[in-house]
C-alpha positions, 0 to 999 in steps of 0.5 A: 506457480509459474513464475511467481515468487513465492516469498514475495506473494506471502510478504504481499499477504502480510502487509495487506492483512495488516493494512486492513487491521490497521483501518479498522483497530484503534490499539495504539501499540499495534498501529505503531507497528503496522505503520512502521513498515507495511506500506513502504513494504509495499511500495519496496515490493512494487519496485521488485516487481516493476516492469515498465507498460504503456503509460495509457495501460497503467491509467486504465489498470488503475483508474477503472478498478478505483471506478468500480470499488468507489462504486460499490463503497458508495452503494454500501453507504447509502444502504447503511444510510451513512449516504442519501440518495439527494446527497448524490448530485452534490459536489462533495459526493463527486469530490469523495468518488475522485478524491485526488487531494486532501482536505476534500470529503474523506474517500470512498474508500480508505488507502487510496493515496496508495494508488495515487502515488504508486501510479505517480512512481510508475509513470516517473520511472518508465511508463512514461517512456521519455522518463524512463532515465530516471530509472537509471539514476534511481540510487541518487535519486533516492539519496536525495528524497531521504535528504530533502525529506529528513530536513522537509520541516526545515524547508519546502513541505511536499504539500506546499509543492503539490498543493495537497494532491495525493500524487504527491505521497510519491515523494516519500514513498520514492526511496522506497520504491528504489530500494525494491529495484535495487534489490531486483537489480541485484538478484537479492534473496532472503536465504542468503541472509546468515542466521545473526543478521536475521537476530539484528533485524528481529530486534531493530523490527522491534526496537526501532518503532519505539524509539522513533515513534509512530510514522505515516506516510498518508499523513506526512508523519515520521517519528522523529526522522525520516530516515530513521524511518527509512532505515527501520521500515527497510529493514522491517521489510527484510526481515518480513522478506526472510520470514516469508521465505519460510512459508510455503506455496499455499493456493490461498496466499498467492490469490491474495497477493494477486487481489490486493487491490480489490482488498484495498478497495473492499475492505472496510465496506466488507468490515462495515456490513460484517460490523452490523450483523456481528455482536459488538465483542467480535468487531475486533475480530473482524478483519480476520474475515476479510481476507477469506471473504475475498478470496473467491471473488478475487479467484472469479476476477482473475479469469472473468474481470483481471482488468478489476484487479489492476491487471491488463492483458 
Protein backbone atom coordinates (compact mmCIF):
# COMPACT_ATOMS: atom_id res chain seq x y z
CA UNK A 1 0.00 0.00 0.00
CA UNK A 2 3.09 2.36 0.49
CA UNK A 3 1.89 5.52 1.57
CA UNK A 4 -1.30 5.80 -0.17
CA UNK A 5 -4.58 6.61 1.40
CA UNK A 6 -6.56 4.15 1.48
CA UNK A 7 -10.00 6.42 1.97
CA UNK A 8 -8.76 8.78 -0.14
CA UNK A 9 -7.92 6.17 -3.73
CA UNK A 10 -11.66 4.62 -2.68
CA UNK A 11 -13.45 8.16 -2.62
CA UNK A 12 -11.24 8.75 -6.13
CA UNK A 13 -12.81 5.40 -7.33
CA UNK A 14 -16.48 6.87 -6.53
CA UNK A 15 -16.22 9.87 -8.35
CA UNK A 16 -14.57 8.92 -11.51
CA UNK A 17 -17.39 5.89 -11.67
CA UNK A 18 -19.97 8.52 -11.42
CA UNK A 19 -18.15 10.83 -13.99
CA UNK A 20 -18.46 8.06 -16.48
CA UNK A 21 -22.10 7.39 -15.59
CA UNK A 22 -22.72 10.99 -15.68
CA UNK A 23 -21.36 11.22 -19.65
CA UNK A 24 -23.22 8.43 -20.91
CA UNK A 25 -26.95 8.38 -18.66
CA UNK A 26 -29.55 11.19 -19.60
CA UNK A 27 -31.77 10.32 -15.95
CA UNK A 28 -32.12 13.76 -14.87
CA UNK A 29 -32.68 12.47 -11.04
CA UNK A 30 -29.21 11.01 -11.12
CA UNK A 31 -27.19 13.85 -12.95
CA UNK A 32 -28.75 16.00 -10.51
CA UNK A 33 -26.90 14.16 -8.25
CA UNK A 34 -23.73 13.20 -9.85
CA UNK A 35 -23.26 16.76 -10.51
CA UNK A 36 -23.92 17.92 -6.75
CA UNK A 37 -20.53 17.03 -5.89
CA UNK A 38 -18.31 14.63 -7.73
CA UNK A 39 -16.23 17.04 -9.28
CA UNK A 40 -15.57 19.81 -6.77
CA UNK A 41 -14.81 16.30 -4.99
CA UNK A 42 -12.07 15.71 -7.14
CA UNK A 43 -10.80 18.81 -7.18
CA UNK A 44 -11.01 18.77 -2.78
CA UNK A 45 -9.19 15.46 -3.24
CA UNK A 46 -6.53 17.19 -5.59
CA UNK A 47 -5.84 19.72 -3.15
CA UNK A 48 -5.14 17.05 -0.32
CA UNK A 49 -2.83 15.39 -2.56
CA UNK A 50 -0.80 18.70 -3.78
CA UNK A 51 2.74 18.72 -3.93
CA UNK A 52 4.26 21.22 -5.62
CA UNK A 53 6.91 19.98 -8.92
CA UNK A 54 8.55 21.91 -11.69
CA UNK A 55 6.02 23.83 -13.73
CA UNK A 56 7.58 22.03 -17.11
CA UNK A 57 7.01 18.29 -15.33
CA UNK A 58 3.13 19.25 -14.68
CA UNK A 59 2.91 20.88 -18.70
CA UNK A 60 4.38 17.29 -19.69
CA UNK A 61 2.08 15.31 -17.06
CA UNK A 62 -0.52 16.74 -18.60
CA UNK A 63 -0.28 17.48 -22.03
CA UNK A 64 1.45 14.43 -23.26
CA UNK A 65 -1.48 11.92 -21.64
CA UNK A 66 -4.21 14.73 -23.61
CA UNK A 67 -2.02 13.96 -26.92
CA UNK A 68 -2.45 10.33 -26.43
CA UNK A 69 -6.06 9.91 -25.55
CA UNK A 70 -7.06 12.59 -28.05
CA UNK A 71 -5.52 10.32 -30.47
CA UNK A 72 -7.04 7.11 -29.83
CA UNK A 73 -10.72 9.18 -29.40
CA UNK A 74 -10.19 10.14 -32.90
CA UNK A 75 -9.02 6.76 -34.42
CA UNK A 76 -12.29 5.52 -32.82
CA UNK A 77 -14.38 7.93 -34.45
CA UNK A 78 -13.09 7.74 -37.67
CA UNK A 79 -13.82 3.69 -37.25
CA UNK A 80 -17.04 4.56 -36.27
CA UNK A 81 -17.40 6.95 -39.29
CA UNK A 82 -18.54 9.51 -36.99
CA UNK A 83 -14.74 11.17 -38.55
CA UNK A 84 -13.47 10.85 -42.38
CA UNK A 85 -10.15 10.67 -43.24
CA UNK A 86 -10.63 14.16 -45.58
CA UNK A 87 -11.95 15.90 -42.50
CA UNK A 88 -8.50 15.41 -40.68
CA UNK A 89 -6.31 18.54 -42.14
CA UNK A 90 -9.42 20.89 -41.52
CA UNK A 91 -9.39 23.26 -38.71
CA UNK A 92 -12.12 22.10 -36.89
CA UNK A 93 -10.46 18.65 -36.53
CA UNK A 94 -7.23 20.57 -35.13
CA UNK A 95 -9.39 22.84 -32.66
CA UNK A 96 -11.44 19.56 -31.43
CA UNK A 97 -7.49 17.78 -30.79
CA UNK A 98 -6.52 21.12 -28.67
CA UNK A 99 -9.55 22.29 -27.57
CA UNK A 100 -8.70 25.08 -25.26
CA UNK A 101 -11.92 27.24 -25.07
CA UNK A 102 -15.44 26.81 -25.76
CA UNK A 103 -17.71 27.45 -28.26
CA UNK A 104 -15.10 25.27 -30.51
CA UNK A 105 -15.74 21.95 -32.06
CA UNK A 106 -17.18 19.53 -29.11
CA UNK A 107 -13.45 17.64 -27.85
CA UNK A 108 -12.13 14.72 -28.37
CA UNK A 109 -12.86 13.55 -25.46
CA UNK A 110 -15.60 14.61 -22.68
CA UNK A 111 -14.14 15.98 -19.24
CA UNK A 112 -11.17 17.87 -20.59
CA UNK A 113 -11.90 21.35 -18.85
CA UNK A 114 -11.03 19.03 -15.90
CA UNK A 115 -7.57 19.00 -16.60
CA UNK A 116 -7.28 22.53 -18.05
CA UNK A 117 -8.27 24.02 -14.96
CA UNK A 118 -6.46 21.61 -12.68
CA UNK A 119 -3.43 22.53 -14.49
CA UNK A 120 -4.28 26.20 -13.92
CA UNK A 121 -4.61 25.69 -10.02
CA UNK A 122 -1.32 23.71 -9.96
CA UNK A 123 0.67 26.24 -11.88
CA UNK A 124 -1.36 29.02 -9.47
CA UNK A 125 -0.48 27.63 -6.22
CA UNK A 126 3.33 26.35 -6.59
CA UNK A 127 4.52 24.80 -9.75
CA UNK A 128 5.11 28.19 -10.91
CA UNK A 129 7.74 28.70 -7.86
CA UNK A 130 7.20 32.74 -7.77
CA UNK A 131 3.49 31.98 -7.18
CA UNK A 132 3.92 29.58 -4.64
CA UNK A 133 2.66 32.69 -1.97
CA UNK A 134 -0.56 32.14 -2.94
CA UNK A 135 -0.28 29.06 -1.18
CA UNK A 136 -0.15 30.83 1.79
CA UNK A 137 -2.99 32.83 1.71
CA UNK A 138 -5.29 30.15 0.17
CA UNK A 139 -8.21 30.70 3.22
CA UNK A 140 -8.74 34.63 1.77
CA UNK A 141 -8.45 33.65 -1.06
CA UNK A 142 -10.81 30.98 -1.35
CA UNK A 143 -13.39 33.49 0.56
CA UNK A 144 -13.06 35.50 -2.08
CA UNK A 145 -13.72 33.25 -5.08
CA UNK A 146 -17.41 32.13 -3.02
CA UNK A 147 -17.98 35.88 -2.92
CA UNK A 148 -17.01 36.96 -6.34
CA UNK A 149 -18.55 33.65 -7.76
CA UNK A 150 -22.09 34.05 -5.55
CA UNK A 151 -22.59 37.33 -7.04
CA UNK A 152 -20.84 36.54 -10.50
CA UNK A 153 -24.43 37.22 -12.69
CA UNK A 154 -24.30 40.32 -10.78
CA UNK A 155 -20.98 41.33 -11.95
CA UNK A 156 -17.91 40.49 -14.47
CA UNK A 157 -18.59 36.55 -15.46
CA UNK A 158 -15.57 34.32 -15.78
CA UNK A 159 -16.22 33.86 -19.31
CA UNK A 160 -16.01 37.68 -20.05
CA UNK A 161 -12.51 37.69 -18.15
CA UNK A 162 -11.18 34.57 -19.85
CA UNK A 163 -12.97 35.01 -23.12
CA UNK A 164 -14.18 31.16 -22.82
CA UNK A 165 -10.65 29.57 -22.32
CA UNK A 166 -11.47 26.33 -20.22
CA UNK A 167 -8.29 27.38 -17.88
CA UNK A 168 -10.70 29.79 -16.67
CA UNK A 169 -13.12 26.77 -14.69
CA UNK A 170 -9.94 27.28 -12.32
CA UNK A 171 -12.06 30.33 -10.79
CA UNK A 172 -14.96 28.11 -9.66
CA UNK A 173 -13.35 25.14 -8.78
CA UNK A 174 -10.62 27.13 -6.77
CA UNK A 175 -12.43 27.24 -3.37
CA UNK A 176 -12.59 23.73 -3.63
CA UNK A 177 -9.01 22.91 -4.29
CA UNK A 178 -8.60 25.15 -0.91
CA UNK A 179 -10.58 23.34 1.01
CA UNK A 180 -8.56 20.04 0.21
CA UNK A 181 -5.31 22.01 1.64
CA UNK A 182 -7.06 22.91 4.37
CA UNK A 183 -8.03 19.71 5.08
CA UNK A 184 -4.28 18.10 4.40
CA UNK A 185 -3.27 21.30 6.55
CA UNK A 186 -4.95 20.05 9.50
CA UNK A 187 -4.46 16.46 9.50
CA UNK A 188 -8.20 15.76 9.03
CA UNK A 189 -9.36 12.10 8.99
CA UNK A 190 -12.86 10.89 8.33
CA UNK A 191 -12.82 8.65 11.59
CA UNK A 192 -12.76 11.45 13.90
CA UNK A 193 -16.34 12.54 12.68
CA UNK A 194 -18.80 11.48 15.58
CA UNK A 195 -21.69 9.23 14.52
CA UNK A 196 -24.77 12.10 14.22
CA UNK A 197 -22.52 14.23 12.17
CA UNK A 198 -22.38 11.53 9.64
CA UNK A 199 -26.50 11.55 10.19
CA UNK A 200 -26.47 15.60 9.42
CA UNK A 201 -24.24 15.26 6.40
CA UNK A 202 -26.25 11.90 4.78
CA UNK A 203 -29.38 14.20 4.82
CA UNK A 204 -27.94 17.38 3.56
CA UNK A 205 -25.98 15.02 0.74
CA UNK A 206 -29.69 14.18 -0.06
CA UNK A 207 -31.41 17.30 0.64
CA UNK A 208 -29.36 19.92 -0.70
CA UNK A 209 -29.23 19.07 -4.32
CA UNK A 210 -33.06 19.22 -4.32
CA UNK A 211 -33.52 22.37 -2.82
CA UNK A 212 -30.77 24.19 -4.98
CA UNK A 213 -31.22 22.39 -8.13
CA UNK A 214 -28.93 21.17 -10.58
CA UNK A 215 -25.09 22.64 -10.58
CA UNK A 216 -22.16 22.36 -12.89
CA UNK A 217 -19.02 23.61 -13.32
CA UNK A 218 -18.26 22.99 -17.26
CA UNK A 219 -21.30 24.95 -17.91
CA UNK A 220 -21.12 27.63 -15.23
CA UNK A 221 -24.11 26.44 -13.66
CA UNK A 222 -25.02 26.68 -9.71
CA UNK A 223 -28.51 25.99 -8.83
CA UNK A 224 -29.68 29.01 -7.12
CA UNK A 225 -26.27 29.75 -5.59
CA UNK A 226 -22.99 29.32 -5.71
CA UNK A 227 -22.51 28.93 -2.23
CA UNK A 228 -24.92 27.00 -1.49
CA UNK A 229 -23.41 24.76 -3.86
CA UNK A 230 -19.95 24.95 -2.23
CA UNK A 231 -21.44 24.19 0.92
CA UNK A 232 -23.44 21.03 -0.19
CA UNK A 233 -20.61 19.64 -2.66
CA UNK A 234 -18.13 20.15 0.47
CA UNK A 235 -19.98 18.45 2.61
CA UNK A 236 -20.98 15.69 0.07
CA UNK A 237 -17.40 15.09 -0.38
CA UNK A 238 -17.18 14.51 3.81
CA UNK A 239 -19.46 12.45 3.73
CA UNK A 240 -18.03 10.65 0.68
CA UNK A 241 -14.77 10.72 2.53
CA UNK A 242 -16.33 9.04 5.68
CA UNK A 243 -18.01 6.20 3.58
CA UNK A 244 -14.74 5.65 1.96
CA UNK A 245 -13.30 5.01 5.24
CA UNK A 246 -15.08 1.79 5.49
CA UNK A 247 -14.01 0.17 2.56
CA UNK A 248 -10.83 -1.79 2.60
CA UNK A 249 -7.71 -1.92 0.58
CA UNK A 250 -8.70 -3.60 -2.45
CA UNK A 251 -5.74 -3.90 -5.28
CA UNK A 252 -8.56 -2.93 -7.84
CA UNK A 253 -9.77 0.43 -6.49
CA UNK A 254 -6.16 1.54 -5.67
CA UNK A 255 -5.46 0.76 -9.67
CA UNK A 256 -8.32 2.89 -10.51
CA UNK A 257 -7.60 5.87 -8.52
CA UNK A 258 -3.94 5.91 -9.97
CA UNK A 259 -5.66 5.58 -13.80
CA UNK A 260 -8.34 8.21 -13.52
CA UNK A 261 -6.93 9.93 -16.07
CA UNK A 262 -6.67 7.28 -18.64
CA UNK A 263 -10.53 6.80 -17.71
CA UNK A 264 -11.22 10.41 -18.21
CA UNK A 265 -9.62 10.16 -21.21
CA UNK A 266 -10.96 6.62 -22.67
CA UNK A 267 -14.10 6.29 -21.30
CA UNK A 268 -16.78 7.23 -23.68
CA UNK A 269 -14.52 5.77 -26.91
CA UNK A 270 -14.58 2.52 -24.63
CA UNK A 271 -18.76 2.87 -24.03
CA UNK A 272 -19.04 3.70 -27.86
CA UNK A 273 -17.59 0.67 -29.30
CA UNK A 274 -19.30 -1.46 -26.36
CA UNK A 275 -22.44 0.58 -27.35
CA UNK A 276 -22.22 -1.11 -31.05
CA UNK A 277 -21.49 -4.80 -30.22
CA UNK A 278 -24.21 -4.84 -27.10
CA UNK A 279 -28.17 -5.04 -27.66
CA UNK A 280 -29.83 -1.69 -27.06
CA UNK A 281 -31.40 -2.70 -23.37
CA UNK A 282 -27.82 -3.22 -21.95
CA UNK A 283 -26.61 0.75 -22.96
CA UNK A 284 -27.66 1.70 -19.55
CA UNK A 285 -25.37 -0.86 -18.11
CA UNK A 286 -22.65 0.21 -19.74
CA UNK A 287 -20.35 2.36 -17.83
CA UNK A 288 -20.22 -0.69 -15.02
CA UNK A 289 -17.46 -2.21 -17.88
CA UNK A 290 -15.46 0.51 -18.07
CA UNK A 291 -13.79 0.45 -15.08
CA UNK A 292 -12.82 -3.24 -15.28
CA UNK A 293 -12.19 -3.03 -18.95
CA UNK A 294 -9.22 -0.30 -17.89
CA UNK A 295 -8.05 -1.88 -14.87
CA UNK A 296 -5.02 -3.67 -16.95
CA UNK A 297 -4.27 -1.33 -19.38
CA UNK A 298 -3.93 1.06 -16.25
CA UNK A 299 -1.80 -1.59 -14.16
CA UNK A 300 0.56 -2.04 -17.81
CA UNK A 301 0.72 1.92 -17.96
CA UNK A 302 1.94 1.90 -14.54
CA UNK A 303 5.46 -0.09 -14.94
CA UNK A 304 5.55 0.31 -18.69
CA UNK A 305 4.19 4.15 -19.54
CA UNK A 306 3.19 6.16 -16.03
CA UNK A 307 4.03 9.44 -17.98
CA UNK A 308 0.20 8.31 -19.93
CA UNK A 309 -0.95 8.17 -16.75
CA UNK A 310 -0.06 11.68 -15.70
CA UNK A 311 2.65 10.65 -13.52
CA UNK A 312 6.59 11.57 -13.89
CA UNK A 313 9.37 10.16 -12.62
Amino acid sequence: MGNRIIYLDSAKFICIFLMVVGHWTSNEFLLLYIYSFHMPALFIISGMLYKPRLWYKTILSFGIPIAFYSIINLLVLMVLQEISITQLPTKETLFRFFHYRYGLENGLFMGDWFLWALLGLRLSFGDIQFMGFLRKYYIPISICIIAYMSFESYLVSIDTIYRGLYIGRMIPSMAFFCFGLLLKDHNWQPKCMPSYSVFILGCIFILLPIINGYCAINSNEYGHSYFVFFINASLSTIFVFVISSYIPFLKFITTISKGTLLILGLHIPIMKVLSVLCPVYLHECLPLLVLPICYFPILYLEKACPILLGKLK
